[in-house]
Backbone and ligand atoms as CSV (ligand in chain L), in Angstrom:
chain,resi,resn,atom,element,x,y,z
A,1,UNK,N,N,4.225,21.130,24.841
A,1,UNK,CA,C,4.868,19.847,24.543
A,1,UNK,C,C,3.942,18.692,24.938
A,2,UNK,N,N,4.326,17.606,24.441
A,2,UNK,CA,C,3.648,16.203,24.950
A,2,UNK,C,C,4.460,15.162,24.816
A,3,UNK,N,N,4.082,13.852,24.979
A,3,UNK,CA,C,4.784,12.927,25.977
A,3,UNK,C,C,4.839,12.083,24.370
A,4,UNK,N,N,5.375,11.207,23.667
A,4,UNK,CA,C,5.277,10.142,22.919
A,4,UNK,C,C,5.812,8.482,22.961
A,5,UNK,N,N,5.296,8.017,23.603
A,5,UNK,CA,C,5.409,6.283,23.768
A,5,UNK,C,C,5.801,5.547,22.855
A,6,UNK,N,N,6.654,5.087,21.946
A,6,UNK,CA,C,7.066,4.626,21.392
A,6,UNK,C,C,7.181,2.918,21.282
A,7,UNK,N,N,5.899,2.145,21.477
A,7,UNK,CA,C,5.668,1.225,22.247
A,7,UNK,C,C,6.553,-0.063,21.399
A,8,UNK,N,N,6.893,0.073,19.767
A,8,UNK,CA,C,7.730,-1.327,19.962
A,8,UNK,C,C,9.304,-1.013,20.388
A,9,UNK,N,N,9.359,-0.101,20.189
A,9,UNK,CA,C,10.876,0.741,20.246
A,9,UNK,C,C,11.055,0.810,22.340
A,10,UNK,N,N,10.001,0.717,22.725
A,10,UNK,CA,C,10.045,0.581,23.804
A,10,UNK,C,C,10.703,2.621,24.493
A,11,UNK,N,N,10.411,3.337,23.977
A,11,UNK,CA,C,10.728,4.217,23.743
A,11,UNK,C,C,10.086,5.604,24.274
A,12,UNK,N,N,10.313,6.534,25.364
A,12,UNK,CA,C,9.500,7.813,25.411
A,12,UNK,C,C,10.081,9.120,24.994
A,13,UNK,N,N,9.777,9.491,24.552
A,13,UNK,CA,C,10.293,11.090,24.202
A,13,UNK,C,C,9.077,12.210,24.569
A,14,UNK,N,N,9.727,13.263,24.624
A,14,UNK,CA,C,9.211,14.813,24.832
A,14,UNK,C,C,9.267,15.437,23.431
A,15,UNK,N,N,7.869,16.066,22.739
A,15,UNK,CA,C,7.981,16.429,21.340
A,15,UNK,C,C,7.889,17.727,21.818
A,16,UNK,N,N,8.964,19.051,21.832
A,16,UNK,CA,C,8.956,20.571,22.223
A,16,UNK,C,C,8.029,20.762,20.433
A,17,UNK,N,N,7.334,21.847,21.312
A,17,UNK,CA,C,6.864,23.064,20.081
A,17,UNK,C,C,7.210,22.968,19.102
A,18,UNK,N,N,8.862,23.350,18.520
A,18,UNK,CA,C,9.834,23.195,17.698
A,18,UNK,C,C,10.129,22.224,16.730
A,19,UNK,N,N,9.718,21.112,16.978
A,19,UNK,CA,C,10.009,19.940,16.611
A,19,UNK,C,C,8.866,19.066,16.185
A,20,UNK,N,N,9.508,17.977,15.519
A,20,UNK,CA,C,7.978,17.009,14.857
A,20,UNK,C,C,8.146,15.990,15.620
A,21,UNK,N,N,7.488,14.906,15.863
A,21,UNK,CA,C,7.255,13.733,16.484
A,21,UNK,C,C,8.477,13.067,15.399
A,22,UNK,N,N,8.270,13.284,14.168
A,22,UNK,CA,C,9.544,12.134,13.791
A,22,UNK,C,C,10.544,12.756,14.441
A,23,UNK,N,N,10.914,13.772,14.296
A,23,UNK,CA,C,12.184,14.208,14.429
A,23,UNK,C,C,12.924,13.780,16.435
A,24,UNK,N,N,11.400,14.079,17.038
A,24,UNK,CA,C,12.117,13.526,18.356
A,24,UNK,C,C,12.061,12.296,18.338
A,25,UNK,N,N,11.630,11.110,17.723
A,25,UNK,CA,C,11.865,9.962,17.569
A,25,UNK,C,C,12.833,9.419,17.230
A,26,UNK,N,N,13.441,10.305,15.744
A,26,UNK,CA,C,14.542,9.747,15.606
A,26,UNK,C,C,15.865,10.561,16.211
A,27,UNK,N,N,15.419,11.140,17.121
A,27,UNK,CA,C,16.618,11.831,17.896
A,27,UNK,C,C,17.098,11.046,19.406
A,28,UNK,N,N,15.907,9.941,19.488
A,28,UNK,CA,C,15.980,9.029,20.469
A,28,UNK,C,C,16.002,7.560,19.941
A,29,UNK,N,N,16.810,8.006,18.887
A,29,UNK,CA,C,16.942,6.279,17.990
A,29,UNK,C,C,16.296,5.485,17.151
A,30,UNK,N,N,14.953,5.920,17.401
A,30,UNK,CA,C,13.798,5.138,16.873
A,30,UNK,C,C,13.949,5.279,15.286
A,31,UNK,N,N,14.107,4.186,14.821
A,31,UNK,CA,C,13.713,4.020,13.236
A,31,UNK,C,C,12.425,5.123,12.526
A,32,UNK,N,N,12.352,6.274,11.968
A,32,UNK,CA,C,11.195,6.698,11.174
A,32,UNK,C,C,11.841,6.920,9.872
A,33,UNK,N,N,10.740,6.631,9.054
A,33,UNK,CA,C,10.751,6.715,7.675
A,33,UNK,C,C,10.044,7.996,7.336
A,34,UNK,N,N,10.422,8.711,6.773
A,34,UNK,CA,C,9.920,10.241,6.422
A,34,UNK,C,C,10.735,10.495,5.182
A,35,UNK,N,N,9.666,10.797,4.163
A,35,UNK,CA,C,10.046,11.570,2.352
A,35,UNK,C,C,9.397,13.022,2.416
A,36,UNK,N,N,7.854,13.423,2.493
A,36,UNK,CA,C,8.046,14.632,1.717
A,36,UNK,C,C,8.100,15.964,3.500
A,37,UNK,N,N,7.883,15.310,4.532
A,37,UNK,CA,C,8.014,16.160,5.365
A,37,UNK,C,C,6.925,17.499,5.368
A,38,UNK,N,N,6.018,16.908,4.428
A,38,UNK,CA,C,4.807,18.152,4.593
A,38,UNK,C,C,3.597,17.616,4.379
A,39,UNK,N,N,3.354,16.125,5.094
A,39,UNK,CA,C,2.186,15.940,5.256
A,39,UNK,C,C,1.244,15.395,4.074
A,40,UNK,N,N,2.109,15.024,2.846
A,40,UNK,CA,C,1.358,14.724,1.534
A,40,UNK,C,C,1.473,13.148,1.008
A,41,UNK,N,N,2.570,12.964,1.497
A,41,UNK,CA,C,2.717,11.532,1.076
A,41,UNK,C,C,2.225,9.943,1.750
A,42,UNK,N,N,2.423,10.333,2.631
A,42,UNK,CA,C,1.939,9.156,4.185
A,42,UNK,C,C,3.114,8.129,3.810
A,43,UNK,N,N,4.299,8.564,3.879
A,43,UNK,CA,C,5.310,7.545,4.024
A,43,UNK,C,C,5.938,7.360,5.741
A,44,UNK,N,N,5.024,8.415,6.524
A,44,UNK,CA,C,5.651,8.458,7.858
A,44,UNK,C,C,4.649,7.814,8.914
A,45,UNK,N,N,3.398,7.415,7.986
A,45,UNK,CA,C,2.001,7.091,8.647
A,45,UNK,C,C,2.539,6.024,9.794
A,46,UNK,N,N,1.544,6.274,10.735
A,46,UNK,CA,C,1.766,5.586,11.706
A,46,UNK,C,C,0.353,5.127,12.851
A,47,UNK,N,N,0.294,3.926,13.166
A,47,UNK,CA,C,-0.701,3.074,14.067
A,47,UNK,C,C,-0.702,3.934,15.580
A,48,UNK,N,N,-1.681,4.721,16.082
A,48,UNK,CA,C,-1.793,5.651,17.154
A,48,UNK,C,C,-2.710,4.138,17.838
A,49,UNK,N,N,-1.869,4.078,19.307
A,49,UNK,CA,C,-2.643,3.079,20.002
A,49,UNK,C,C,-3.194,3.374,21.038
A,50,UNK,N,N,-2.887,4.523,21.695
A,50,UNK,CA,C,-3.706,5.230,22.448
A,50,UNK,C,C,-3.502,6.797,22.373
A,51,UNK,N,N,-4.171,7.742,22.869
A,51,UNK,CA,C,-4.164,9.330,22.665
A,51,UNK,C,C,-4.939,9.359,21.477
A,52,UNK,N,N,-4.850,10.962,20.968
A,52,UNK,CA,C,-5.505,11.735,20.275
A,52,UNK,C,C,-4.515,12.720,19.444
A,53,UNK,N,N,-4.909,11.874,18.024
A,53,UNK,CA,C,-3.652,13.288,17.570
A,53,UNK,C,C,-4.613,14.105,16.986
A,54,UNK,N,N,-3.808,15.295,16.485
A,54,UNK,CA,C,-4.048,16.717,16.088
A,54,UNK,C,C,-3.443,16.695,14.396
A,55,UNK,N,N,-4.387,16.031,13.684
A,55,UNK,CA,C,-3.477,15.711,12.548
A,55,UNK,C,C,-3.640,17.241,11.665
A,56,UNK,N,N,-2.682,17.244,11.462
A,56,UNK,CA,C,-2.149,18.470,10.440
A,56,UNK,C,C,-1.881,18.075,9.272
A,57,UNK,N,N,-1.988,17.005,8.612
A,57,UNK,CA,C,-1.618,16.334,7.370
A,57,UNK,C,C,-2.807,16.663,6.080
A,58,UNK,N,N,-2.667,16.238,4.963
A,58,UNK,CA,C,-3.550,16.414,3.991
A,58,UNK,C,C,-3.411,15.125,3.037
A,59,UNK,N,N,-2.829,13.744,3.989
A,59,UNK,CA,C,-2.797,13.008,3.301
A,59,UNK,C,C,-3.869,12.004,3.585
A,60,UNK,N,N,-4.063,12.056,5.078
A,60,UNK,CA,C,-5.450,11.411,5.377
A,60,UNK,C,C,-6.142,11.542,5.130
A,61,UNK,N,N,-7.820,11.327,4.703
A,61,UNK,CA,C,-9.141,11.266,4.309
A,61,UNK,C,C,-9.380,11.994,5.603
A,62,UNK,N,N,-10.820,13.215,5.461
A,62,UNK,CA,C,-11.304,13.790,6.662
A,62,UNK,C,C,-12.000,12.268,8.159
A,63,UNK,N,N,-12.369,11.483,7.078
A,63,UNK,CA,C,-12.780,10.297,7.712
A,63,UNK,C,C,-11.643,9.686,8.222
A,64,UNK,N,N,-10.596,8.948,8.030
A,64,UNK,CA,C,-9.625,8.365,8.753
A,64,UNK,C,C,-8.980,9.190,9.672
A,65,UNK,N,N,-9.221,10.763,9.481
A,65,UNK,CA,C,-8.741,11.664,10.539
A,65,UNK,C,C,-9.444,11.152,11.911
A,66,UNK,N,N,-10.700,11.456,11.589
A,66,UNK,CA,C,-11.891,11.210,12.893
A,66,UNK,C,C,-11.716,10.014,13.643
A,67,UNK,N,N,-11.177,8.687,12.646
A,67,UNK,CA,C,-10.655,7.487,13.466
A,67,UNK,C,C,-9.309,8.206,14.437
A,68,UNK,N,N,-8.711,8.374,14.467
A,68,UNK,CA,C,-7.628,8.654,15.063
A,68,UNK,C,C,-6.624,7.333,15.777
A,69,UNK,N,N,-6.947,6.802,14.665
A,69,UNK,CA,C,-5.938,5.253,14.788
A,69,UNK,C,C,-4.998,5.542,13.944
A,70,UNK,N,N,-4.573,6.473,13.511
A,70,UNK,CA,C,-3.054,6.398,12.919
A,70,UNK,C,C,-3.213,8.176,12.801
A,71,UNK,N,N,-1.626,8.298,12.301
A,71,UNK,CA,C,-1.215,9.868,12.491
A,71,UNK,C,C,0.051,9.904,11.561
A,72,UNK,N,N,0.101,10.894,10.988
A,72,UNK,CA,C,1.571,11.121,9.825
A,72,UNK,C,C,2.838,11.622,11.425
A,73,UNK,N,N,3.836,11.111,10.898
A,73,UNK,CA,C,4.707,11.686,12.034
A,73,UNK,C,C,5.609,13.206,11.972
A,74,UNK,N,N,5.547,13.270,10.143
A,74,UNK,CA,C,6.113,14.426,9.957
A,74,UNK,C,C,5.670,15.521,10.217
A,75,UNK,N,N,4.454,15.990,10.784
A,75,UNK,CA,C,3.657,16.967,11.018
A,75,UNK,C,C,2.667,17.100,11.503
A,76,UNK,N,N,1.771,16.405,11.877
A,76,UNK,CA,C,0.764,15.913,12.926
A,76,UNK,C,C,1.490,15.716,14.137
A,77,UNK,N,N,0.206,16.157,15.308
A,77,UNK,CA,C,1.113,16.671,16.953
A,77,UNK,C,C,-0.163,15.860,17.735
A,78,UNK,N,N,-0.044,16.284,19.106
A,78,UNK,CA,C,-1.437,15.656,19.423
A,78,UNK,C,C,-2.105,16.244,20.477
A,79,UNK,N,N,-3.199,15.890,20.862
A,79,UNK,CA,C,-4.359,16.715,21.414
A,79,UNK,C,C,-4.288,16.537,22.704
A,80,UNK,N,N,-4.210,15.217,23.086
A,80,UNK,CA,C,-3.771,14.812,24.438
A,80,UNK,C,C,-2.033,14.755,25.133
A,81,UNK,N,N,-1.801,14.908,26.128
A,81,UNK,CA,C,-0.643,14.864,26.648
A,81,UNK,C,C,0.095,13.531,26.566
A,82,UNK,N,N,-0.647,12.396,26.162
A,82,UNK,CA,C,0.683,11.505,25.728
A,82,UNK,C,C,-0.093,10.636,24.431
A,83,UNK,N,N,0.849,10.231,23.918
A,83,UNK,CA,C,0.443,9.132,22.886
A,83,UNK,C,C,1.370,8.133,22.777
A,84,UNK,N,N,0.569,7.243,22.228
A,84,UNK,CA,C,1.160,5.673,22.235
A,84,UNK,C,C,1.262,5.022,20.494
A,85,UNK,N,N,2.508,4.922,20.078
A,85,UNK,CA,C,2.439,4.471,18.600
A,85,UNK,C,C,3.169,3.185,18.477
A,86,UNK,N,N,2.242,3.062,17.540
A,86,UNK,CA,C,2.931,1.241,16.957
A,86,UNK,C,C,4.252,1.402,16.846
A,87,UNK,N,N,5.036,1.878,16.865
A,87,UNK,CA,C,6.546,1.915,16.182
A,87,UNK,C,C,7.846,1.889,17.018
L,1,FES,FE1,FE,5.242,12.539,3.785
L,1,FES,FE2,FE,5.026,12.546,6.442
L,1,FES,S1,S,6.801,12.225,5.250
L,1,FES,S2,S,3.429,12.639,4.975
């Protein structure tokens, strides 16, 4: 598991194994927008302000991966133990 900061939402959650970052987000209130839920669309994209995600998506460019300033929420996890998102 890892830690997710939810910095305008003012917001922390615990993302278990099991689960996606949207899904514990919006299980702690937080507004996410999510359509295809497999990483293709980038309707869940999101501003990473600190940490390292582990993007699992195929909607990012291999290059905007390597930035690691944003992350899909529907399926992308992360590398470090906490992260910090615009949302
Ligand atoms: Fe489509 Fe996340 S909802 S990429």
């Amino acid at each position: 598991s890892f830690e997710v900061y939810a910095e305008q939402s003012d917001i922390t959650v615990t993302v278990k194994e099991d689960e996606s970052v949207a899904d514990a987000l919006k299980a702690a209130g937080v507004k996410v927008q999510v359509s295809c839920e497999q990483g293709t669309c980038g309707t869940c994209l999101c501003d990473v302000l600190e940490g390292t995600p582990e993007h699992r998506d195929v909607y990012l460019t291999d290059e905007e991966k390597d930035d690691n300033d944003q992350m899909t929420l529907c399926c992308s996890r992360s590398l470090s133990d906490r992260l910090v998102l615009d949302i």
